[in-house]
C-alpha positions, 0 to 999 in steps of 0.5 A: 338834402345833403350836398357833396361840396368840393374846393373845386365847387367852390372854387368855381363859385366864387369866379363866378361871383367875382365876374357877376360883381364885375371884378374883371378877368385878369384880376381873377387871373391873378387870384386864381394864380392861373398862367393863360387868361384861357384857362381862367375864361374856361373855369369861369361860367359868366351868368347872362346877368352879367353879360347884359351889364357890359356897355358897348363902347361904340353907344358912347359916341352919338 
């Protein structure tokens, strides 16, 4: 099987990547060298896997 794999692809998999090993999202904004965090939160596709990571703060007073 041959795939047809772009900078684009690539691109989009390392972001992806980053944010599932918890890099946050400004850095990524930096590496990805873009001018809104919009644009980054766009590019970037978070696998549920990551989402379920995130602590709530409010857990933390009990």
């Amino acid at each position: 099987m041959h795939k047809n794999v772009k900078p684009h692809s690539l691109r989009h998999s390392i972001t992806t990547h980053l944010l599932e090993q918890g890099t946050d999202l400004r850095s990524i904004q930096t590496l990805l060298s873009h001018n809104s965090l919009r644009t980054t939160q766009i590019y970037a596709n978070v696998a549920n896997t990551a989402m379920n990571t995130i602590k709530n703060p409010l857990d933390s007073f009990q």
